[in-house]
PLY file of the C-alpha trace (Angstrom):
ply
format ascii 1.0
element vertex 249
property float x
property float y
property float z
element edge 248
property int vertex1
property int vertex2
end_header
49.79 -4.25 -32.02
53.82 -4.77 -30.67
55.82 -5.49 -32.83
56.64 -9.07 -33.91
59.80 -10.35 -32.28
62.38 -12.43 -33.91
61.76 -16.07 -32.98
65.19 -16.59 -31.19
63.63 -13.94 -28.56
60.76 -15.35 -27.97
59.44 -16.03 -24.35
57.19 -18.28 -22.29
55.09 -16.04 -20.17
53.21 -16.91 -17.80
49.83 -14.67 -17.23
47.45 -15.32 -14.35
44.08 -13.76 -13.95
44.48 -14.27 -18.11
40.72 -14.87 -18.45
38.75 -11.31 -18.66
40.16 -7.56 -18.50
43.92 -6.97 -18.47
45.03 -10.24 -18.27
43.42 -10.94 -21.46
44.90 -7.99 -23.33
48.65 -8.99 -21.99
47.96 -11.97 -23.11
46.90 -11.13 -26.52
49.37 -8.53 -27.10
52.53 -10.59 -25.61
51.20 -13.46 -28.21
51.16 -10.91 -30.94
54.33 -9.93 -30.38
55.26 -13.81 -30.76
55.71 -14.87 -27.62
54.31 -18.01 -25.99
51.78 -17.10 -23.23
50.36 -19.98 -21.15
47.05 -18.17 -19.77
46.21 -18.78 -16.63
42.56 -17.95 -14.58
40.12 -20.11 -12.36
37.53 -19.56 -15.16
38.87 -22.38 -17.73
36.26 -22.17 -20.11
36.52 -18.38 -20.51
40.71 -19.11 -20.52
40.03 -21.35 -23.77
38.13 -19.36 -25.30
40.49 -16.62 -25.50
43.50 -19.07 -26.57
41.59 -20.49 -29.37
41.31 -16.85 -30.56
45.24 -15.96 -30.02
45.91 -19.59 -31.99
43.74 -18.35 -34.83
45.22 -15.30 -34.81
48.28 -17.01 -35.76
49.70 -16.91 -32.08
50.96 -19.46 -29.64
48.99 -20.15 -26.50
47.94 -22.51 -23.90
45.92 -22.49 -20.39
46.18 -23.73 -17.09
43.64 -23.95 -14.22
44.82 -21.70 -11.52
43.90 -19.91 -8.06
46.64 -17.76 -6.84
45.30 -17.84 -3.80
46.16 -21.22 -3.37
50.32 -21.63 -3.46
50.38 -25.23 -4.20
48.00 -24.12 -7.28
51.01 -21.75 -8.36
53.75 -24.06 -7.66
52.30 -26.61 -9.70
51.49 -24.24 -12.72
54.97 -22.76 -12.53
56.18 -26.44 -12.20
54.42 -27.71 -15.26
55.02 -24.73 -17.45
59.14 -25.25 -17.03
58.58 -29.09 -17.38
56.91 -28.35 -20.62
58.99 -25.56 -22.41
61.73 -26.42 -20.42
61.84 -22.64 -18.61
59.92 -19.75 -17.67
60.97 -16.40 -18.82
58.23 -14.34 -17.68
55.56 -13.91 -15.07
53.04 -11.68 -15.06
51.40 -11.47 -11.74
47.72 -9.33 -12.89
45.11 -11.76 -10.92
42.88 -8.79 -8.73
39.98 -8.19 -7.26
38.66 -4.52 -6.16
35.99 -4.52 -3.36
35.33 -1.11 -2.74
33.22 0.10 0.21
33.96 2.80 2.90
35.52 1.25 5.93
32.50 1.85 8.07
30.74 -0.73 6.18
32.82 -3.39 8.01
32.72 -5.53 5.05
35.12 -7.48 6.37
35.33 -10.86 4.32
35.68 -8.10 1.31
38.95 -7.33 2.93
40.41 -10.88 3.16
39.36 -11.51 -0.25
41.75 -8.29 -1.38
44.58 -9.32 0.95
44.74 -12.64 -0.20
43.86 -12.14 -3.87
45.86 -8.51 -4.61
48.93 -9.48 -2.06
49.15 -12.78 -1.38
48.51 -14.30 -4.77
51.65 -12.04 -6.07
53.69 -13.61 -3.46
52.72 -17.12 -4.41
53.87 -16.40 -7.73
56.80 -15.30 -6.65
57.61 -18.04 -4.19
56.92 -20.36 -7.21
58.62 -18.66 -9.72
61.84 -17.35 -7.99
63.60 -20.64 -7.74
63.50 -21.18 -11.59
64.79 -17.45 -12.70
68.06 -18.08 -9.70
68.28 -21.23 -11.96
68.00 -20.20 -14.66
70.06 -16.85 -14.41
67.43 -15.12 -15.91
63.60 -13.79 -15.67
61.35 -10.95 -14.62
58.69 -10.29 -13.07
55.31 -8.05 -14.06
52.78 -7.64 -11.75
49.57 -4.94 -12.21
49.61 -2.57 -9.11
47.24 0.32 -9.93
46.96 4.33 -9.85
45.20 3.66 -5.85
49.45 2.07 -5.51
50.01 5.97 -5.45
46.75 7.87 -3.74
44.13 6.79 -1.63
40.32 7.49 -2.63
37.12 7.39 -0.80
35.83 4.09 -0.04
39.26 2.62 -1.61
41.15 2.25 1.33
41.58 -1.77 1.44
42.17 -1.55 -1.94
44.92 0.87 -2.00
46.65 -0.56 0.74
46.99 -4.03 -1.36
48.31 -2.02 -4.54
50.59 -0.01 -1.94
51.69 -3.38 -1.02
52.41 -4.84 -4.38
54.39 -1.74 -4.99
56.50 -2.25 -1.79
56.85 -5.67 -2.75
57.89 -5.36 -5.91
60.70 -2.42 -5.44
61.41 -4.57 -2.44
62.02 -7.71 -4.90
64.06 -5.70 -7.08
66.80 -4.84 -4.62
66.88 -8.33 -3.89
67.09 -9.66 -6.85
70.52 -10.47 -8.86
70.41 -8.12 -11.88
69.56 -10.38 -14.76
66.16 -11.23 -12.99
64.16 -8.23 -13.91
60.86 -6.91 -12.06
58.16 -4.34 -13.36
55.28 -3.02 -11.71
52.50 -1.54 -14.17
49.97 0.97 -12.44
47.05 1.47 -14.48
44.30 4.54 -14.19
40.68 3.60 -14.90
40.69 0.75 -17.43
37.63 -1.24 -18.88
36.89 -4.03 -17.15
35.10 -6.48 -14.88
36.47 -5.27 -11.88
33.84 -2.53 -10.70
31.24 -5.31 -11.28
32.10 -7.06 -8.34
31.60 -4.24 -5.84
28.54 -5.51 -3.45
28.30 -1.63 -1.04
25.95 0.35 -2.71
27.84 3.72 -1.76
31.10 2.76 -3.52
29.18 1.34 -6.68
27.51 4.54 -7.35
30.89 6.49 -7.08
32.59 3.63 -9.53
29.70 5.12 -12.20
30.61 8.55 -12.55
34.89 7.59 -11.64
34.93 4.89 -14.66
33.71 7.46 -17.33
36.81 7.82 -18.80
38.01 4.10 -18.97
40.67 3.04 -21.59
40.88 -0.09 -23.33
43.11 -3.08 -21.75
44.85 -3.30 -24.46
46.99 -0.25 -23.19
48.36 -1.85 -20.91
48.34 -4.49 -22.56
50.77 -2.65 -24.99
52.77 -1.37 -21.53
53.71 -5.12 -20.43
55.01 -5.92 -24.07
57.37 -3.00 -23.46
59.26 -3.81 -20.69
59.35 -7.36 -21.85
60.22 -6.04 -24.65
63.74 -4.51 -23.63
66.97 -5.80 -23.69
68.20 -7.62 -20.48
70.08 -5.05 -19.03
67.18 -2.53 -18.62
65.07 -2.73 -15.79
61.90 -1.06 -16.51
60.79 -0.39 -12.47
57.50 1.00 -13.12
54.90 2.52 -15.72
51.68 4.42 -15.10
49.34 4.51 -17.60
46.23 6.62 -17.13
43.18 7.78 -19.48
44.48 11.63 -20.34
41.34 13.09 -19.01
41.49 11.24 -15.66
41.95 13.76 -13.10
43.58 13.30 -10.65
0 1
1 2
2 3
3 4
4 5
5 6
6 7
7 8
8 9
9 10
10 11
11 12
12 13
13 14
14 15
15 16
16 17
17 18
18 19
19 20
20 21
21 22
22 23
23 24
24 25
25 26
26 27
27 28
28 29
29 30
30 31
31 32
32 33
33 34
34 35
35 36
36 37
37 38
38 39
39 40
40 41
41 42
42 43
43 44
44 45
45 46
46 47
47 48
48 49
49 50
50 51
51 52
52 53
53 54
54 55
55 56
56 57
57 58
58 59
59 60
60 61
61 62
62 63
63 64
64 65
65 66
66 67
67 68
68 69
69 70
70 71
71 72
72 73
73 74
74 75
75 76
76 77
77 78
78 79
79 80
80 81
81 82
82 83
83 84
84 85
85 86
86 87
87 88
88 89
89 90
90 91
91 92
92 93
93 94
94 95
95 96
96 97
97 98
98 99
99 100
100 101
101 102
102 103
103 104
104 105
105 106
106 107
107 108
108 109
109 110
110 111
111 112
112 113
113 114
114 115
115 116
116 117
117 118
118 119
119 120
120 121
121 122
122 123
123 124
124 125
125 126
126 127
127 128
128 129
129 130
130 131
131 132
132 133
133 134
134 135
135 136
136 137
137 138
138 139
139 140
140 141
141 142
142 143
143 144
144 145
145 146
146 147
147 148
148 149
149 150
150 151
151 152
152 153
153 154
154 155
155 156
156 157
157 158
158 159
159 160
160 161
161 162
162 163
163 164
164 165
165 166
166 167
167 168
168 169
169 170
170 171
171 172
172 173
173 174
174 175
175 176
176 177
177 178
178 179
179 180
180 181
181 182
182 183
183 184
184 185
185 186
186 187
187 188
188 189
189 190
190 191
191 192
192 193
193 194
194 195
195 196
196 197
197 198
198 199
199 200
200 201
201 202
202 203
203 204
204 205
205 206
206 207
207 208
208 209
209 210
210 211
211 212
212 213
213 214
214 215
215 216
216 217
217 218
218 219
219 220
220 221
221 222
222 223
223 224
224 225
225 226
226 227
227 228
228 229
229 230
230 231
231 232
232 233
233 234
234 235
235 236
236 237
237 238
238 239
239 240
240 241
241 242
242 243
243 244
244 245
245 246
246 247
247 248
């Protein structure tokens, strides 16, 4: 668990895909560290379900219904989040999805859903959020890229490109950004999660069996996103990689 922050350094951060997985476990830790997190998913039961348990756990949270694939959904989340708390410190850009099948498959539909899921729905967020940090004077952006942001893997090839993308984005973002509006890109390894569950080619499911054997929990990066929140405004932290130990390569 991060460290609880003093109260006059406490944020309101914004986490999409906030319902399962990583999202969650930002969203837990970021609470336990005493910041407000306003959760943020298309599955709305699942999303208040999990605040319930942050509130309980003596934590501040609250949820909004949310496709990023839609970017009047984001601007009107990102609206209502600065109406309400009057500002948005943080947004954390996680919503994925990881289709993975070997190109010959030709599952195309697979690789809109990726592009406009893993790319596009970061770039709504940012087009939403961006005019409130210039405002402001102040924010930063955290998006999850992943390990395929750095290599490309058998049957991953859509899905690397996206995280490639994200990465370019991001470092892109950075350069353009005045320097008190921060950006971080986290690149996970294998992580437990819902993600491999979603893969419909029976070729790139089998491989997910044997590749996810060394999963770690969320909650490491989950722990990851708290620290570069956690820093003081004039450090930038660009990127972290975060990786079971026995994952190779």
């Amino acid at each position: 668990m991060t460290e609880r922050i003093d109260t006059t350094e406490r944020k309101i951060v914004l986490v999409t895909g906030a319902s399962s997985g990583i999202g969650e476990a930002v969203a837990r830790e970021l609470a336990g560290a005493g910041h407000h997190v306003v959760l943020a998913a298309r599955r709305e039961d699942r999303l208040e379900q999990v605040a319930a348990d942050i509130t309980r756990a003596g934590g501040s949270a609250s949820t909004a219904a949310l496709d990023v694939t839609d970017a009047g959904s984001c601007v009107r989340v990102v609206d209502e989040v600065v109406a309400r708390h009057g500002r948005l410190d943080v947004l954390v850009a996680n919503s994925g999805v990881m289709l993975l099948s070997p190109m010959t498959s030709l599952l195309a539909q697979e690789w809109d859903r990726m592009v406009d899921v893993n790319v596009k729905g970061v770039l709504h967020g940012i087009a939403a959020a961006l005019p409130h940090f210039l405002r402001q004077g102040s924010g930063h952006f955290v998006t999850t890229a992943s390990i395929g942001a750095h290599e490309v893997v058998p049957t991953a090839a859509v899905y690397c490109a996206t995280k490639y993308a994200v990465w370019a984005l991001m470092e892109g973002l950075r350069q353009d950004l005045p320097p008190t509006v921060r950006a971080t890109t986290v690149s996970p390894g294998v992580v437990q999660s819902e993600l491999a569950s979603h893969i419909t080619d029976p070729v790139a499911g089998a491989g997910m069996v044997e590749y996810r054997r060394s999963a770690i929990a969320p909650s490491a990066i989950g722990r990851a996103v708290a620290y570069a929140v956690g820093e003081p405004g004039d450090v930038d932290v660009n990127e972290v990689v975060v990786r079971p130990s026995a994952q190779r390569p």
